[in-house]
Jmol script that loads the backbone (N, CA, C; Angstrom):
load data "model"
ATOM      1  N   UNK A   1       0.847  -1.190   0.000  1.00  0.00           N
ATOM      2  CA  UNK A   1       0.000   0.000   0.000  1.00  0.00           C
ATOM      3  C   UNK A   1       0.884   1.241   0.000  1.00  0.00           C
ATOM      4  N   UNK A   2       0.323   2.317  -0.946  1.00  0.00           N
ATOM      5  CA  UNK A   2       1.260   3.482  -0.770  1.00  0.00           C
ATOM      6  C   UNK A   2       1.069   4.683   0.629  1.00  0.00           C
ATOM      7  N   UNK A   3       1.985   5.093   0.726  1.00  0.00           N
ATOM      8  CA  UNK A   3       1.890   6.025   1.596  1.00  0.00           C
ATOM      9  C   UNK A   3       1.485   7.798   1.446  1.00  0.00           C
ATOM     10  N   UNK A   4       0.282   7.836   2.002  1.00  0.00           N
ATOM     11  CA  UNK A   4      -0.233   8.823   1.829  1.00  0.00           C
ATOM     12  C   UNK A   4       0.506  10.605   1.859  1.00  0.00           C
ATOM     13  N   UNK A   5       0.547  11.444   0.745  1.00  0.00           N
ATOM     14  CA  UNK A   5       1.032  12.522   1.323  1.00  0.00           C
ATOM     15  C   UNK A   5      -0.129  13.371   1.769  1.00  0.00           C
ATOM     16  N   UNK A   6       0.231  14.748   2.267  1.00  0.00           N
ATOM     17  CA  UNK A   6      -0.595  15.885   2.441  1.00  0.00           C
ATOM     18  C   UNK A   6      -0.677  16.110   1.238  1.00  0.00           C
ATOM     19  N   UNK A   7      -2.079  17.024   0.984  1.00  0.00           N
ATOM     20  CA  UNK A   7      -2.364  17.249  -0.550  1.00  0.00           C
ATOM     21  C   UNK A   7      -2.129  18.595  -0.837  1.00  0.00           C
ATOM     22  N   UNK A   8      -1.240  18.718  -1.715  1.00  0.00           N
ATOM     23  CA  UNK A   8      -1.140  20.493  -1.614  1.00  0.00           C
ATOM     24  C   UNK A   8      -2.672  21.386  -2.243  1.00  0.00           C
ATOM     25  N   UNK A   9      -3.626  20.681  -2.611  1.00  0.00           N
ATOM     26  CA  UNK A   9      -4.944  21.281  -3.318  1.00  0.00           C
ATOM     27  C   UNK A   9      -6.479  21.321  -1.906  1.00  0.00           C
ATOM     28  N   UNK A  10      -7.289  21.626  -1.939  1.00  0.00           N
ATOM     29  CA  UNK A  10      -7.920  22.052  -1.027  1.00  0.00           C
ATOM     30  C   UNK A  10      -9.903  21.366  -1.683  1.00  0.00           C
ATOM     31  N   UNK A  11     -10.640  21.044  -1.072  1.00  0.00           N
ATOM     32  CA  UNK A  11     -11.833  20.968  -2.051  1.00  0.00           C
ATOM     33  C   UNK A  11     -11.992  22.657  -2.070  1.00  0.00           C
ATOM     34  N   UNK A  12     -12.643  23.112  -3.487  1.00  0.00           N
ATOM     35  CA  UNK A  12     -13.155  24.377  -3.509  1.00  0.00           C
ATOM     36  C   UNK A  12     -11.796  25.416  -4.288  1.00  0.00           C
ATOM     37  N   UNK A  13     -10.764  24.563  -4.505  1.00  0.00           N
ATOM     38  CA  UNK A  13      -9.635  25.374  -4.940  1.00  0.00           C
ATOM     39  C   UNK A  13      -9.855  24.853  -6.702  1.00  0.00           C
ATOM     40  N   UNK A  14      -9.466  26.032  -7.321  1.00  0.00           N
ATOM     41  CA  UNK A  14      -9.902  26.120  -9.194  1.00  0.00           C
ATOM     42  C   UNK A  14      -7.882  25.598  -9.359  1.00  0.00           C
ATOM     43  N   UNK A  15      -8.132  25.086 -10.159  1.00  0.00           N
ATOM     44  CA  UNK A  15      -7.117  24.729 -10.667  1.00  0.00           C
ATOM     45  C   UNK A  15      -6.846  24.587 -12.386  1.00  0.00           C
ATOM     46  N   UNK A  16      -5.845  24.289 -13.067  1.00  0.00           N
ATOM     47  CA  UNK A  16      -5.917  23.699 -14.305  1.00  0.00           C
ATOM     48  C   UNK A  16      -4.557  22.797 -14.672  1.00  0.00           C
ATOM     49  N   UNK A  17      -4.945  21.956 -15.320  1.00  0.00           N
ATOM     50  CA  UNK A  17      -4.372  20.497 -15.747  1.00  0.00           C
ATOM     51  C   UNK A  17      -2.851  21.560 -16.434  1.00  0.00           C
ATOM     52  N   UNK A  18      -1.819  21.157 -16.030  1.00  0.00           N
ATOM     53  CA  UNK A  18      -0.557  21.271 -16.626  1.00  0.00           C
ATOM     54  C   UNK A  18      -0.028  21.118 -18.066  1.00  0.00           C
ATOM     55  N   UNK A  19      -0.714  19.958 -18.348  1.00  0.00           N
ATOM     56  CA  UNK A  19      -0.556  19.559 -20.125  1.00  0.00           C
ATOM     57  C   UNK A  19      -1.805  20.054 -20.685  1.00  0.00           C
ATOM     58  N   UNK A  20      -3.239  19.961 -20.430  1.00  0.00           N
ATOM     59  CA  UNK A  20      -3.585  19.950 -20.907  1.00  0.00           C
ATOM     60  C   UNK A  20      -4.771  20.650 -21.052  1.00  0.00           C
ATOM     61  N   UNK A  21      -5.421  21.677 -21.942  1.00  0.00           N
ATOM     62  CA  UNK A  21      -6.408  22.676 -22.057  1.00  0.00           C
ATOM     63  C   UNK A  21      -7.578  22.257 -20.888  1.00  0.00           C
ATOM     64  N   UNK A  22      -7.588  22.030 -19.665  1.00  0.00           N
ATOM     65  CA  UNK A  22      -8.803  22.445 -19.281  1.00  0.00           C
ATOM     66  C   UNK A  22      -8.535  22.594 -17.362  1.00  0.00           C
ATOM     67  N   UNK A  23      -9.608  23.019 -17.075  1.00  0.00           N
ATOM     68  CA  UNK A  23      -9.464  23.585 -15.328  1.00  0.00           C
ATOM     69  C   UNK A  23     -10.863  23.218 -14.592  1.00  0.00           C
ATOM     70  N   UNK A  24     -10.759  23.069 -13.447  1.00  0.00           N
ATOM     71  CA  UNK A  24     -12.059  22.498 -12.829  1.00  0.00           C
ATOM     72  C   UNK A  24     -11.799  22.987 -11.317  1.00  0.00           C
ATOM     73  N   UNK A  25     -12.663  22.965 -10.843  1.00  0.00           N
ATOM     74  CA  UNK A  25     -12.641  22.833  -9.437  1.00  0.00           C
ATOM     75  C   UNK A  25     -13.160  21.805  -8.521  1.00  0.00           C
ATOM     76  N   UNK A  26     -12.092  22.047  -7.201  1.00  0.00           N
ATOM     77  CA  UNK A  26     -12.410  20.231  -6.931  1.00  0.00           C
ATOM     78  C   UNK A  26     -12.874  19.686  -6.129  1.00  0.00           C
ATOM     79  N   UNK A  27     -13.716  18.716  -6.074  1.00  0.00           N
ATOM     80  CA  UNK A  27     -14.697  18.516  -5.139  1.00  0.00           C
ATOM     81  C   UNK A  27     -14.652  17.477  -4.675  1.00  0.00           C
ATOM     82  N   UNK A  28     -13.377  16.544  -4.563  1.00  0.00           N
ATOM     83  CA  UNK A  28     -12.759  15.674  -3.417  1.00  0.00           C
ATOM     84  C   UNK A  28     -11.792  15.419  -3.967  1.00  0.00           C
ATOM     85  N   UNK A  29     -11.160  14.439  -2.799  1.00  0.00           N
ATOM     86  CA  UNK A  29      -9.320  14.244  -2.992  1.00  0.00           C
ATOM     87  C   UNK A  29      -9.361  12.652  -2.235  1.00  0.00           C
ATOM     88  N   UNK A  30      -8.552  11.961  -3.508  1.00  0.00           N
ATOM     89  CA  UNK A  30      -8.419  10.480  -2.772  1.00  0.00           C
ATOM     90  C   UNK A  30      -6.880  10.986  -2.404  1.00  0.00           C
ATOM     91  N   UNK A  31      -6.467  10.542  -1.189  1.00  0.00           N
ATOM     92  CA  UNK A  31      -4.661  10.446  -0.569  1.00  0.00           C
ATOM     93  C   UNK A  31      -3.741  10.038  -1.630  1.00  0.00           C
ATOM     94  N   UNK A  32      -4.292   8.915  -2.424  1.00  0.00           N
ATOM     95  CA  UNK A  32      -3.280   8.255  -3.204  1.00  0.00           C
ATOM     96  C   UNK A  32      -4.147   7.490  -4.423  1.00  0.00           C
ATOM     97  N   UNK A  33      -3.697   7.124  -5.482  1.00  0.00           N
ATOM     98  CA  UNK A  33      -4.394   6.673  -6.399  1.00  0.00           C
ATOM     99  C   UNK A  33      -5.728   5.812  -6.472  1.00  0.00           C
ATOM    100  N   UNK A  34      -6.647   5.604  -6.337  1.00  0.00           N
ATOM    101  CA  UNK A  34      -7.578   5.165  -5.774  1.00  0.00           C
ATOM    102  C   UNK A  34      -8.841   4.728  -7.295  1.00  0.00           C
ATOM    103  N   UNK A  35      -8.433   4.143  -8.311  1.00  0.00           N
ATOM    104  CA  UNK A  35      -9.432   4.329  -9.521  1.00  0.00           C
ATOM    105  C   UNK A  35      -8.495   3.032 -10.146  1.00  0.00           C
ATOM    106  N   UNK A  36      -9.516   2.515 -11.695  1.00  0.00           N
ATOM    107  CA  UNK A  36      -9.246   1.122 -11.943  1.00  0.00           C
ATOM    108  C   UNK A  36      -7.679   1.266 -12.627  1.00  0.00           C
ATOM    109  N   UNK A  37      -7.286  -0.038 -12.630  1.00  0.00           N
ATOM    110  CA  UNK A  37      -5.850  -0.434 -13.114  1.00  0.00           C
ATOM    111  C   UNK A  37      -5.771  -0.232 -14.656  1.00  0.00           C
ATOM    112  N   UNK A  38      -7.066  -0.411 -14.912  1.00  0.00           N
ATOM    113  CA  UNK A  38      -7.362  -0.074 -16.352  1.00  0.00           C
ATOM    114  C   UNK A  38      -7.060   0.953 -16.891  1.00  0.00           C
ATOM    115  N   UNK A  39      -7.919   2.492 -16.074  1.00  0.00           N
ATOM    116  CA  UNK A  39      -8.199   3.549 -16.399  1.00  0.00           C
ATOM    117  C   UNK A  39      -6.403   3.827 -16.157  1.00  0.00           C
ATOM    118  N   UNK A  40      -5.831   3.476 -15.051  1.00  0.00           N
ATOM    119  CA  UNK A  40      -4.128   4.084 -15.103  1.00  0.00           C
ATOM    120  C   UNK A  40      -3.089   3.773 -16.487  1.00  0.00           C
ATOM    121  N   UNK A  41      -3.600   2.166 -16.624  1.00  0.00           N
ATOM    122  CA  UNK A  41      -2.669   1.665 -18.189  1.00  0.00           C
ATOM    123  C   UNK A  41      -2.934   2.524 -19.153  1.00  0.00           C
ATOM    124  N   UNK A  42      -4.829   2.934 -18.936  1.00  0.00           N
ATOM    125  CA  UNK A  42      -5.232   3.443 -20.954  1.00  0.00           C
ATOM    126  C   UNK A  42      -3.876   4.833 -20.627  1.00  0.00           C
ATOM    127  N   UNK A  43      -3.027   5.295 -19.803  1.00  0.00           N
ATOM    128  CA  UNK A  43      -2.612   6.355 -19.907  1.00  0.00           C
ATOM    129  C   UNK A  43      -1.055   6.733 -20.545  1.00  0.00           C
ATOM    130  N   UNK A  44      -0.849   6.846 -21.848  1.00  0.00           N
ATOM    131  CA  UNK A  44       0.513   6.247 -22.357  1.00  0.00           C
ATOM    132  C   UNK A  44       1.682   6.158 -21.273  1.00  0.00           C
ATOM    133  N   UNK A  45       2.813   5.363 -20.978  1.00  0.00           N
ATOM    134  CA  UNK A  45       3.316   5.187 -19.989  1.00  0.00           C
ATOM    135  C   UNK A  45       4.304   6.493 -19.953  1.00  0.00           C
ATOM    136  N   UNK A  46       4.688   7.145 -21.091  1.00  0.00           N
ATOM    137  CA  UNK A  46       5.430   8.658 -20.852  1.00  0.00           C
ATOM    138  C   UNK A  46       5.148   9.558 -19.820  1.00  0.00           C
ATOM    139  N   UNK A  47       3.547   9.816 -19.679  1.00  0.00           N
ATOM    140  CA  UNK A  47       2.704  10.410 -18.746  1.00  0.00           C
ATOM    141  C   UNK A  47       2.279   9.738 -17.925  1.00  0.00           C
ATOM    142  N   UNK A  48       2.121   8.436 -17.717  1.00  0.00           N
ATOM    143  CA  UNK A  48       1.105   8.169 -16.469  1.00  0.00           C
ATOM    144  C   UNK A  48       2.146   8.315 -15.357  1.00  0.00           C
ATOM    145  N   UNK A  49       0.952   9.221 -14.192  1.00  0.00           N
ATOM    146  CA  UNK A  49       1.454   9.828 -13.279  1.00  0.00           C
ATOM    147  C   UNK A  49       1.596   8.577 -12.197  1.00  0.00           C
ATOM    148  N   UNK A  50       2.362   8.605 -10.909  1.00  0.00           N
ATOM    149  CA  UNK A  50       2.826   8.241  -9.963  1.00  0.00           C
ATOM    150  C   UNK A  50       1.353   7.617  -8.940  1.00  0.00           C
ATOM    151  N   UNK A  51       1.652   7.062  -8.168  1.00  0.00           N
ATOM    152  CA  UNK A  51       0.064   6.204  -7.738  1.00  0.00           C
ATOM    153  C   UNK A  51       0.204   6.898  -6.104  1.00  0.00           C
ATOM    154  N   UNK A  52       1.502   7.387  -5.931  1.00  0.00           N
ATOM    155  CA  UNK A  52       1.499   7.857  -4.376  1.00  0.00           C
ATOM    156  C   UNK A  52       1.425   9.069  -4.265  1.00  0.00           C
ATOM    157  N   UNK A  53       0.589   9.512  -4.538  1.00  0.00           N
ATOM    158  CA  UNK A  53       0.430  11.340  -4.618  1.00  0.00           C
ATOM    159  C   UNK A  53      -0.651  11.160  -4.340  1.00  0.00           C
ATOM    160  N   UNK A  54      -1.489  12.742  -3.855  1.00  0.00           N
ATOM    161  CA  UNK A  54      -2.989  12.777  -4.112  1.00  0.00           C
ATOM    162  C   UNK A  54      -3.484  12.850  -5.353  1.00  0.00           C
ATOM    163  N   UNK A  55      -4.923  12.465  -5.658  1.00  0.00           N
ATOM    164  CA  UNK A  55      -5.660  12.206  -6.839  1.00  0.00           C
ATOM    165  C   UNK A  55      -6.813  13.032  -6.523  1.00  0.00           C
ATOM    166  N   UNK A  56      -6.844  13.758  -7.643  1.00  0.00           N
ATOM    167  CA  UNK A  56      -8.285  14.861  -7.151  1.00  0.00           C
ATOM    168  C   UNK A  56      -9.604  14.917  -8.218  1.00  0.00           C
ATOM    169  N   UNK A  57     -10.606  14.887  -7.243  1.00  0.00           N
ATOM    170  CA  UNK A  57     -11.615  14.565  -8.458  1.00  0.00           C
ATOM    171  C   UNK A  57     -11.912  16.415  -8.570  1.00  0.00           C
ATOM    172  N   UNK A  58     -12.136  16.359 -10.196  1.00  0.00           N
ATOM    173  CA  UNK A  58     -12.978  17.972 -10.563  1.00  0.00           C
ATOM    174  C   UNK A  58     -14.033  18.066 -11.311  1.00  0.00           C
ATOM    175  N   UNK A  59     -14.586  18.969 -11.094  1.00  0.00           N
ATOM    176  CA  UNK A  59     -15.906  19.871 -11.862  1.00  0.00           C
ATOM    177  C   UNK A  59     -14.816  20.210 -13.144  1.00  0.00           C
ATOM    178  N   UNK A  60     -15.005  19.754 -14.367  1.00  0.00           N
ATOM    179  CA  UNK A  60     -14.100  20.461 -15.129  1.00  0.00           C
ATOM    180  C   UNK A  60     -14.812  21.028 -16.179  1.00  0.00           C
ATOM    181  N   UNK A  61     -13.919  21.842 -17.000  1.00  0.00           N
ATOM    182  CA  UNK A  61     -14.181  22.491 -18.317  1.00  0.00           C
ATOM    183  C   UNK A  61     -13.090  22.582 -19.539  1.00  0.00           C
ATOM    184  N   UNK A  62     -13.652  22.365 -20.558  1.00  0.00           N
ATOM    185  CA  UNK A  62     -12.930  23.085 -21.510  1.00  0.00           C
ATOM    186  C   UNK A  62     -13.514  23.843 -22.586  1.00  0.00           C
ATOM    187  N   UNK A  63     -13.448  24.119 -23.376  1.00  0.00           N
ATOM    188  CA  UNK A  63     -13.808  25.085 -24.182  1.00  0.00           C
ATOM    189  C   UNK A  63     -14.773  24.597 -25.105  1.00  0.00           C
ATOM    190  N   UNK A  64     -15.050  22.978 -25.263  1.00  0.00           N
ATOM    191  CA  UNK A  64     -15.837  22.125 -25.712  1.00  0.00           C
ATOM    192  C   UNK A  64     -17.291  21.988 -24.735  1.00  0.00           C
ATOM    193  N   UNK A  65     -16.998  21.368 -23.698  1.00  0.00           N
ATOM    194  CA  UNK A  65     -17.593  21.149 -22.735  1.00  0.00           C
ATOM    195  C   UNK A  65     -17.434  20.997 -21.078  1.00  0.00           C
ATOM    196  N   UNK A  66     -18.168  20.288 -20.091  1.00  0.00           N
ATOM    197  CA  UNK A  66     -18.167  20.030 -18.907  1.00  0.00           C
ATOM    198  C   UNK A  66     -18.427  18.682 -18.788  1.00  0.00           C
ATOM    199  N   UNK A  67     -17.736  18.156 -17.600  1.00  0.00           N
ATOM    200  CA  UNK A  67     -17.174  17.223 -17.647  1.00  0.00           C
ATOM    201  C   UNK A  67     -16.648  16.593 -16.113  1.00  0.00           C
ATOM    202  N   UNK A  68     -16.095  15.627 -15.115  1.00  0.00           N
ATOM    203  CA  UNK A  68     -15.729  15.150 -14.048  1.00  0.00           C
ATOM    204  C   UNK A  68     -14.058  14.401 -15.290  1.00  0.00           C
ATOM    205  N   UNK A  69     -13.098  15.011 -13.885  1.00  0.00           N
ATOM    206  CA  UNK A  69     -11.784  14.752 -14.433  1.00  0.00           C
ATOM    207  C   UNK A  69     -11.586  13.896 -13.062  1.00  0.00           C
ATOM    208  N   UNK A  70     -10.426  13.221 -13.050  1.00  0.00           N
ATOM    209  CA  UNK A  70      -9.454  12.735 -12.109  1.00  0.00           C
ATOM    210  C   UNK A  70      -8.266  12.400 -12.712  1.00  0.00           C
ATOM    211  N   UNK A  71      -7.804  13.601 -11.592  1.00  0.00           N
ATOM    212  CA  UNK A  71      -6.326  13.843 -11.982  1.00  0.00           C
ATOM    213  C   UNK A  71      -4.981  14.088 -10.919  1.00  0.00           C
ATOM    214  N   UNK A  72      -4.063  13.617 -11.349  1.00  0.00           N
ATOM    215  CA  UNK A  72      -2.819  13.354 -10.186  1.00  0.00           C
ATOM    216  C   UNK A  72      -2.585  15.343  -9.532  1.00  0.00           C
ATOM    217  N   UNK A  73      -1.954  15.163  -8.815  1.00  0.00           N
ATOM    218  CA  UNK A  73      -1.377  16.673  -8.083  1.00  0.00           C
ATOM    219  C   UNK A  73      -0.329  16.705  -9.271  1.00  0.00           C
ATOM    220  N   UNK A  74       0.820  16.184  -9.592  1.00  0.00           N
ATOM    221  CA  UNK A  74       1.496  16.721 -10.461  1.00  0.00           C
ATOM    222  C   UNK A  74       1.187  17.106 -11.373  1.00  0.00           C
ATOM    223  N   UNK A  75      -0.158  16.840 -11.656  1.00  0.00           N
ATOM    224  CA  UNK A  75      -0.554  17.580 -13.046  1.00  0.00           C
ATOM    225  C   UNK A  75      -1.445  18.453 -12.589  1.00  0.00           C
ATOM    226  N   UNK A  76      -1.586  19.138 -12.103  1.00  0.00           N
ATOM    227  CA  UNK A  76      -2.662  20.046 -11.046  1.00  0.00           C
ATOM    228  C   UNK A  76      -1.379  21.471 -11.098  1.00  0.00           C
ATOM    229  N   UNK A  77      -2.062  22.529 -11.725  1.00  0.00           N
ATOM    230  CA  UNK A  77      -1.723  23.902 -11.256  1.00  0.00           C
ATOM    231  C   UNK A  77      -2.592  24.673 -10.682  1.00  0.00           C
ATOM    232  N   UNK A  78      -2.197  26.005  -9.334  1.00  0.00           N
ATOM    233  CA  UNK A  78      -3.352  26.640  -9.225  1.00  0.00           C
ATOM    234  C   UNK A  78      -3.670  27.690 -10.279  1.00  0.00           C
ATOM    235  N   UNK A  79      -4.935  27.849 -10.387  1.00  0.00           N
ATOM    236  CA  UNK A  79      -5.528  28.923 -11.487  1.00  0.00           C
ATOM    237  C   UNK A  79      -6.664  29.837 -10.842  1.00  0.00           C
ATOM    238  N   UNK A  80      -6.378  30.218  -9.441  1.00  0.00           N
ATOM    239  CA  UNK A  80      -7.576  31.282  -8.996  1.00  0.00           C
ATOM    240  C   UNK A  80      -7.896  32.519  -9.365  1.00  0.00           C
ATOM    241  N   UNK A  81      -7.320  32.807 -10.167  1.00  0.00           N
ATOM    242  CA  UNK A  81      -7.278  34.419 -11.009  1.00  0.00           C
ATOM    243  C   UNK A  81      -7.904  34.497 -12.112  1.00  0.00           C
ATOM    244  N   UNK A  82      -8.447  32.776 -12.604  1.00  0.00           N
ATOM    245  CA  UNK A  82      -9.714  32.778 -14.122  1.00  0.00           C
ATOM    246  C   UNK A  82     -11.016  33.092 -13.553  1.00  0.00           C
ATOM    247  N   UNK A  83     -11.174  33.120 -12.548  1.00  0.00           N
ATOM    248  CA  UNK A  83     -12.678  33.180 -12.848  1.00  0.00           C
ATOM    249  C   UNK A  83     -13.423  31.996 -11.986  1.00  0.00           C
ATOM    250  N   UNK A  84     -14.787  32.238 -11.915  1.00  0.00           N
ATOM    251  CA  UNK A  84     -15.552  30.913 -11.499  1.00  0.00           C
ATOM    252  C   UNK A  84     -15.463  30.103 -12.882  1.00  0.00           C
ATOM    253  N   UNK A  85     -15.410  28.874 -12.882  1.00  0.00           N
ATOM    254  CA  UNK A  85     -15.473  27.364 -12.996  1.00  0.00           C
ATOM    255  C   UNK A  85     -17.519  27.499 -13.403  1.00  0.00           C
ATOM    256  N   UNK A  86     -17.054  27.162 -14.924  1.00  0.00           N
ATOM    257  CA  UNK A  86     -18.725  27.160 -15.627  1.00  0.00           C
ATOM    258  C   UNK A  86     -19.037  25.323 -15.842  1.00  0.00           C
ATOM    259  N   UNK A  87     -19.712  24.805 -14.660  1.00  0.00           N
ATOM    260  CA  UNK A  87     -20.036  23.539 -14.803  1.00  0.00           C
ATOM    261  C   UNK A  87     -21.621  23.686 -14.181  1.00  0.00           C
ATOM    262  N   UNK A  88     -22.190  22.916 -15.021  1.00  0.00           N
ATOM    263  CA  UNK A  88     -23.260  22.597 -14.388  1.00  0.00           C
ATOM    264  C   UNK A  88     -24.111  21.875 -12.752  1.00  0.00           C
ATOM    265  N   UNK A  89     -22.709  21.141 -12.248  1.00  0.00           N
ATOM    266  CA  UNK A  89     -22.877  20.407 -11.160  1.00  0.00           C
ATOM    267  C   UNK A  89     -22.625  21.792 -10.070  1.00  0.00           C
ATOM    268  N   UNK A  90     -21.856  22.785 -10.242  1.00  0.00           N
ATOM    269  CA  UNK A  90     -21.363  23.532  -9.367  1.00  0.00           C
ATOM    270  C   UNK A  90     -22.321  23.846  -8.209  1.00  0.00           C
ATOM    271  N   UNK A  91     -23.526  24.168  -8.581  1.00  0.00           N
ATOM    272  CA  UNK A  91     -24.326  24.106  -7.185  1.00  0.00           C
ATOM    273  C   UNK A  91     -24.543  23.259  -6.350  1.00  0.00           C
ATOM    274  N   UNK A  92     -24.423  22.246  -6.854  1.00  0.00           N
ATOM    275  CA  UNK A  92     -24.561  20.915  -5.759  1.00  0.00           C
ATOM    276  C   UNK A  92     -23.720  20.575  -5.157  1.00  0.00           C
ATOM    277  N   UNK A  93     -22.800  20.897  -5.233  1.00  0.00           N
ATOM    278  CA  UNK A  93     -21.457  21.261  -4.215  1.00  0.00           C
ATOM    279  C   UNK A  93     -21.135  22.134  -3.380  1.00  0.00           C
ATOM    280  N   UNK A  94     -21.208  23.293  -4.077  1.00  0.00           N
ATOM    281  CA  UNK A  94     -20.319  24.698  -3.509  1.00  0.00           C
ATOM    282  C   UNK A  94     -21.823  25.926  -3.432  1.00  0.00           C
ATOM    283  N   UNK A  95     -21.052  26.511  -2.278  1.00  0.00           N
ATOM    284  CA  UNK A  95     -22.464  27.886  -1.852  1.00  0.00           C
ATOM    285  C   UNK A  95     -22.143  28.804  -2.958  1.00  0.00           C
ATOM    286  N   UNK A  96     -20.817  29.125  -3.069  1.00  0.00           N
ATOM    287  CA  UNK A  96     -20.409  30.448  -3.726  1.00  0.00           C
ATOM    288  C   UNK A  96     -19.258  30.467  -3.861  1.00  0.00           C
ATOM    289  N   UNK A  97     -18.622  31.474  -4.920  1.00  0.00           N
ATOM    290  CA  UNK A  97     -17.222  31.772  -5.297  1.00  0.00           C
ATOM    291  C   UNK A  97     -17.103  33.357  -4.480  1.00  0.00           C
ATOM    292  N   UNK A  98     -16.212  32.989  -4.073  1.00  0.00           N
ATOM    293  CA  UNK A  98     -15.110  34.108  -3.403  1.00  0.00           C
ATOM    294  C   UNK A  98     -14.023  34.273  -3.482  1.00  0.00           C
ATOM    295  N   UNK A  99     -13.088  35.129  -3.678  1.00  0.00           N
ATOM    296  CA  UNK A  99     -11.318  35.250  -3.784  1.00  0.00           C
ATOM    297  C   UNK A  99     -10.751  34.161  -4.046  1.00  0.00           C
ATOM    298  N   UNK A 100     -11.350  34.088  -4.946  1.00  0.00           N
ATOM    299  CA  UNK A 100     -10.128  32.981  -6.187  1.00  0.00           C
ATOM    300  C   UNK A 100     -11.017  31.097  -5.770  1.00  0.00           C
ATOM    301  N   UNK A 101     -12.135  31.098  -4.979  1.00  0.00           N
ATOM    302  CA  UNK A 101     -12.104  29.880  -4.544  1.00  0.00           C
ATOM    303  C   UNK A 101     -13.688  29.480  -4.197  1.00  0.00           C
ATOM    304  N   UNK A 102     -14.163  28.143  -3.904  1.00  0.00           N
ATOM    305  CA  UNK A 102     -15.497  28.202  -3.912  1.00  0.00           C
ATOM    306  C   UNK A 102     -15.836  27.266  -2.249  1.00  0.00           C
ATOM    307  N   UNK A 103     -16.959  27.733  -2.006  1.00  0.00           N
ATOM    308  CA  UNK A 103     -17.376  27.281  -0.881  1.00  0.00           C
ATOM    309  C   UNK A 103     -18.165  26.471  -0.848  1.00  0.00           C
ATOM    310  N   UNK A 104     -17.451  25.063   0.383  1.00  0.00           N
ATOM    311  CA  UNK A 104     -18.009  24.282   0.295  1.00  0.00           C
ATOM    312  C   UNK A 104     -19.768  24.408   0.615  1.00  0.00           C
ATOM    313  N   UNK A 105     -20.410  23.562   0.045  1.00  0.00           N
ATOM    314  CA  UNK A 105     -21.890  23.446   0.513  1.00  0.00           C
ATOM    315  C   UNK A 105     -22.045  22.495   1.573  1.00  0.00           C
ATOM    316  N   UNK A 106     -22.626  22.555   2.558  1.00  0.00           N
ATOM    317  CA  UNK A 106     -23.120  21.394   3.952  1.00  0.00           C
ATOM    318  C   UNK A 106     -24.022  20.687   3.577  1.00  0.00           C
ATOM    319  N   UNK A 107     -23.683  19.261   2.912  1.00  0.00           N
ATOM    320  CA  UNK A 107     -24.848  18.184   3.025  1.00  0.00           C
ATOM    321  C   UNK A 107     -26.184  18.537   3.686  1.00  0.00           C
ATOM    322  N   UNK A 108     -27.278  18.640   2.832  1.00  0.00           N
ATOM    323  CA  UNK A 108     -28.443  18.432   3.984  1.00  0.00           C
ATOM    324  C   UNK A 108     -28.788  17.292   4.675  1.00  0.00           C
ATOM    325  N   UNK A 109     -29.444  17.411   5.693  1.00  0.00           N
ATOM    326  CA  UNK A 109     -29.567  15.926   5.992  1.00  0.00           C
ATOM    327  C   UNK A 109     -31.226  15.535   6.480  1.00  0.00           C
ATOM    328  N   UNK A 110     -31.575  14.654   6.221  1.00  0.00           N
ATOM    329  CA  UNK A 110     -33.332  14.776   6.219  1.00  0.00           C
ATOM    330  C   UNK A 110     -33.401  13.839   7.838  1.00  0.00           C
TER     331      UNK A 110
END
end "model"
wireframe off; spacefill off
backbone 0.3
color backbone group
């Protein structure tokens, strides 16, 4: 089993993918690789990222569409200076955007 780091990303922090055209904001964090063996191989082996890092799930976008990413921290930059994050799920998560970042929403509970 790998050993977990601290995650340098936050839920509610906007970010964007390092290689590649798009940014999301994120709305959980597995410690360490946590998704199928499959989904890691389809990833050419040049790029596939490291399994002991955090893995962050996002609200994403690109210029095409919206979308749920999961993606390693090394490929994770911060990007709080674009703007709110145009996804459709965003309310069901987060209250609101404020200074560069979005707030979490509190589960209701019946």
């Amino acid at each position: 089993m790998a050993e977990a780091r601290q995650a340098k990303f936050a839920i509610g922090d906007v970010v964007k993918h390092r290689l590649f055209p798009f940014r999301g904001v994120i709305f959980d964090v597995d410690p360490v690789f946590n998704n199928t063996e499959e989904w890691w191989l389809s990833i050419p082996p040049d790029m596939r990222p490291r399994k002991d890092q955090p893995f962050y799930h996002l609200l994403a976008e690109n210029a095409q569409s919206s979308y749920v990413a999961y993606v390693s921290e090394q490929n994770l930059l911060p990007d709080p200076d674009s703007g709110p994050v145009n996804h459709p799920d965003i309310k069901k998560h987060f209250a609101g955007f404020r200074n560069g970042r979005y707030d979490w929403r509190a589960p209701v509970r019946m």
